[in-house]
C-alpha positions as CSV (number, residue, x, y, z in Angstrom):
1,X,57.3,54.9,13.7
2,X,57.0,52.8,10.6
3,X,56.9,53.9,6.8
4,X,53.8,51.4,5.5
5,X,52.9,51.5,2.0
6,X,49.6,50.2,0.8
7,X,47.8,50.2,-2.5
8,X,44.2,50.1,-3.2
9,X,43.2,53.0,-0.3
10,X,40.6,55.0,-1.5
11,X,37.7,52.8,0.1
12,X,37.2,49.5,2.1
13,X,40.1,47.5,3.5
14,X,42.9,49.8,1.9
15,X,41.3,52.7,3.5
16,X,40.8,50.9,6.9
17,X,44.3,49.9,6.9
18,X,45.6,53.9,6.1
19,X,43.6,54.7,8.8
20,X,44.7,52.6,11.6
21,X,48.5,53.0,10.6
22,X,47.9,56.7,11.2
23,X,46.1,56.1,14.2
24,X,48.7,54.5,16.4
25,X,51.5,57.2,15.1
26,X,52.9,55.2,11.1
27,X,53.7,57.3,8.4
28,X,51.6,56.1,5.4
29,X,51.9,56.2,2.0
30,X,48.9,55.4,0.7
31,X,47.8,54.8,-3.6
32,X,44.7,55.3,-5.2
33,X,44.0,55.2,-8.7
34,X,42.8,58.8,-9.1
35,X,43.6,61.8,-6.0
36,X,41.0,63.8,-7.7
37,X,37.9,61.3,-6.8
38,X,39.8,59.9,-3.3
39,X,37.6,62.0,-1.1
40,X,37.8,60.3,2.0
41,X,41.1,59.9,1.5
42,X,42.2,63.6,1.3
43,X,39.8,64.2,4.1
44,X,42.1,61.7,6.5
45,X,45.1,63.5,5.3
46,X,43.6,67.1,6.5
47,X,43.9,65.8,10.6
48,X,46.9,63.2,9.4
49,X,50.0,65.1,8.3
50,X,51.5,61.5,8.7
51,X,49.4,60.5,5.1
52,X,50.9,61.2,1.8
53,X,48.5,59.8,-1.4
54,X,50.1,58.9,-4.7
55,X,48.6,57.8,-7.8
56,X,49.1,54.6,-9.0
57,X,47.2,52.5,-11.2
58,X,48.4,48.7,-11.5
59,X,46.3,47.9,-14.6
60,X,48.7,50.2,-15.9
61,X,52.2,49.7,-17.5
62,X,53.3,52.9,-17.5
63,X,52.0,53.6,-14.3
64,X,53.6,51.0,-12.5
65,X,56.9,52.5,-13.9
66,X,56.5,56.0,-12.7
67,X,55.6,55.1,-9.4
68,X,59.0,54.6,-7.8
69,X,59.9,57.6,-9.2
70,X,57.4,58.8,-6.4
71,X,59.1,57.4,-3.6
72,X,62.0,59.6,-4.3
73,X,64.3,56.9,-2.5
74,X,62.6,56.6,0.7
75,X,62.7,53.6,2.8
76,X,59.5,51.3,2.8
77,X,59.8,49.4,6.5
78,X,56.1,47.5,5.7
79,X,54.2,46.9,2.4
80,X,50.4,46.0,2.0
81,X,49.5,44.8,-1.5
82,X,45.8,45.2,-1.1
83,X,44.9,46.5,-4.4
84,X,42.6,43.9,-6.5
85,X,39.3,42.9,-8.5
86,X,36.8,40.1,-8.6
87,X,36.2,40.5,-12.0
88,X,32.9,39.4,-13.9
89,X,30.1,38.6,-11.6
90,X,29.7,35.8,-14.1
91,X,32.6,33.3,-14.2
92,X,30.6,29.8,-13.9
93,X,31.9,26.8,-16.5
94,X,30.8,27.9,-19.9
95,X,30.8,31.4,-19.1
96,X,34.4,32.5,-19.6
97,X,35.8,35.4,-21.3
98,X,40.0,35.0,-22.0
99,X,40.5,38.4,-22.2
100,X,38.7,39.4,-19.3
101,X,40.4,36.8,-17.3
102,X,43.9,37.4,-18.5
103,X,42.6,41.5,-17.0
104,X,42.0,39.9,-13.4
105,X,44.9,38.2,-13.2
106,X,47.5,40.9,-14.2
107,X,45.9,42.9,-11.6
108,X,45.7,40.4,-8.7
109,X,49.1,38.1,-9.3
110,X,51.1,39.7,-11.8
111,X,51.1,43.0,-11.0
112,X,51.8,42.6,-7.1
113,X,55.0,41.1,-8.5
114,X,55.9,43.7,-11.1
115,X,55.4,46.0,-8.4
116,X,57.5,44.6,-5.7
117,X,60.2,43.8,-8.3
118,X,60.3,47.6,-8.5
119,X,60.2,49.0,-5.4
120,X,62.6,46.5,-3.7
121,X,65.3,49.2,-3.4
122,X,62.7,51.2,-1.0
123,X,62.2,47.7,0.8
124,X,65.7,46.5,0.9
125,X,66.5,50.1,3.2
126,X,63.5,49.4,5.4
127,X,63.8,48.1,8.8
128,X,60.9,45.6,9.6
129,X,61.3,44.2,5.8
130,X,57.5,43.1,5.6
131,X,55.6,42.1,2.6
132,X,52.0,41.7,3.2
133,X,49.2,40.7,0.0
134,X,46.1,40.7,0.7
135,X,44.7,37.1,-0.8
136,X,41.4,35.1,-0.3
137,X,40.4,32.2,1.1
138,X,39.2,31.6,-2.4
139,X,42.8,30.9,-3.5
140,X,43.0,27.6,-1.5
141,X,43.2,24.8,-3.8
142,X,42.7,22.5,-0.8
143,X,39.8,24.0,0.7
144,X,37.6,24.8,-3.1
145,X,34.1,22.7,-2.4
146,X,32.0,24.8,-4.4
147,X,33.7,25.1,-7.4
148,X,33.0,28.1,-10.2
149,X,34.2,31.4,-9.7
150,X,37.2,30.6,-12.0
151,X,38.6,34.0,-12.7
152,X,39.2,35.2,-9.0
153,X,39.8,31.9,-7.9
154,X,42.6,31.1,-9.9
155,X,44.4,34.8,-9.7
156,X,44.2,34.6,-6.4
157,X,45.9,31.2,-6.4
158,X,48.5,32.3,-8.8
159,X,49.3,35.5,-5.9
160,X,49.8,32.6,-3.4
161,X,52.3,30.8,-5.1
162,X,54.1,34.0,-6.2
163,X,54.7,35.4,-2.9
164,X,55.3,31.6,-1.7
165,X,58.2,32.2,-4.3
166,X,59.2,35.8,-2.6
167,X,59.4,34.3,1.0
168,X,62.0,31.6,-0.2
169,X,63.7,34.1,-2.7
170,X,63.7,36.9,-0.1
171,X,64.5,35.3,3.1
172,X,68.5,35.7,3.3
173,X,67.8,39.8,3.2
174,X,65.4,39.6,6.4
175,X,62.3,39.6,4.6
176,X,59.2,37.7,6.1
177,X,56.3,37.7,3.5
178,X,52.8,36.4,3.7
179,X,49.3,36.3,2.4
180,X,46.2,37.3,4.5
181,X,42.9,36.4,3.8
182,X,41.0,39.4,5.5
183,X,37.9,37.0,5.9
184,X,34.4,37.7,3.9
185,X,33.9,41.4,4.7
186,X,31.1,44.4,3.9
187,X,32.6,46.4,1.3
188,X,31.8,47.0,-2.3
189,X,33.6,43.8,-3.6
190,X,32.2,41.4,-0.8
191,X,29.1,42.5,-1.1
192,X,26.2,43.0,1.8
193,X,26.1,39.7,3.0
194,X,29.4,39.9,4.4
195,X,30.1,38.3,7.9
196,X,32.6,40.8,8.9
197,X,33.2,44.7,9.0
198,X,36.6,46.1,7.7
199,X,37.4,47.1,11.7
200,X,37.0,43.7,12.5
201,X,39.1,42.6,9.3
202,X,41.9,45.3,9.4
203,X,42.7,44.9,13.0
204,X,43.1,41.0,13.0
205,X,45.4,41.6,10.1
206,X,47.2,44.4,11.5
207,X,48.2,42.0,15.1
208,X,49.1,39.2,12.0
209,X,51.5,41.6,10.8
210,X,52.9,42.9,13.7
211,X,53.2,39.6,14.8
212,X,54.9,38.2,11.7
213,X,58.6,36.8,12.2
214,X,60.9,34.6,10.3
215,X,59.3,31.5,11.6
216,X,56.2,32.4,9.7
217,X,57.3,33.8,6.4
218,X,55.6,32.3,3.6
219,X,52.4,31.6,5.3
220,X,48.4,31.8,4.4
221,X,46.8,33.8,7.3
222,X,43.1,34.4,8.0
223,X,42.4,37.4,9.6
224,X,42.5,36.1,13.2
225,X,46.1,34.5,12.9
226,X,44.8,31.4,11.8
227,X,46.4,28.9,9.2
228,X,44.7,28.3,6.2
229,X,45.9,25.2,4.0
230,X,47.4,26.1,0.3
């Protein structure tokens, strides 16, 4: 049995990914933003004993701090950063706002950072030593034909490169770290267009992590284990 942590679990991927830990036996340790609205949440942890919630809002500075206080020491053998925004709708050339910008991207590269920086004492007494952020294909300089979308382009290509960092800086303690691009899927944020559900999504990315060695530290993955190029 594994002790996963994963943020951003009150709906969509984050919740899928709760779920299916529990399901094959994982302890999880799963943050929302607010318990008091995470319905479906609490509802999973009424048949899951295996599920405890915490609170923990990235956007927040002093809530960042306080969370490894909730911990209380205990050893984190996987991590899934899959807490995140688009941001505006709106972010064609012409159209962009600094502030709301600089917003997206404390939330989808900085904080993931901030955040690992301080829980690494949970990490460092974990036994699998995986660090998993959930990215987007969006975030590939290489493979951008179409342009726009600036603000969640760009933070998601900043959380590339900073966990590119993490796999190098990492690797002598047995870490292996990687970015997974859980493909374009129906949930709030991807809207109902979406090729893919989050079953679909989650368990591709869940056989990518279980999968994940040394070898392949520091890698983009799609969701079905496939390379995508930085």
């Amino acid at each position: 049995m594994a002790t996963v942590l994963i943020t951003g679990t009150n709906r969509g991927i984050g919740y899928q990914f709760a779920q299916k830990f529990l399901l094959r036996g994982d302890r999880v340790l799963a943050t929302c933003r607010s318990i008091e609205i995470a319905d479906e949440l609490k509802q999973l942890g009424v048949t899951h004993p295996n599920l405890e919630i915490l609170e923990l809002d990235v956007s927040c500075s002093e809530s960042m701090q306080d969370f490894p206080h909730l911990l209380h020491g205990e050893a984190i053998d996987i991590f899934v950063n899959n807490a995140g925004v688009y941001g505006p709708q709106s972010s064609a050339f012409g159209a962009i706002n600094g502030p709301a910008w600089a917003e997206v991207l404390q939330i989808n590269a900085i904080a993931p950072l901030l955040l690992t920086q301080l829980i690494i004492d949970n990490l460092r007494k974990g036994k699998d030593k995986k660090l998993l952020y959930v990215t987007s294909k969006m975030g590939s300089i290489e493979d951008n034909n179409g342009g726009g979308s600036y603000i969640y382009r760009s933070s998601k290509t900043a959380l590339n490169s900073v966990v590119k960092s993490l796999s190098v800086d990492l690797a002598s303690e047995g870490f292996k770290t990687a970015v997974l691009h859980p493909g374009w899927v129906l949930t709030d944020m991807g809207g109902p267009n979406a090729l893919i559900d989050t079953d679909t999504s989650v368990t591709g990315m869940m056989q990518v992590i279980d999968e994940l060695g040394v070898e392949q530290s520091g890698s983009f993955f799609n969701y079905d284990g496939s390379i995508i190029p930085w």
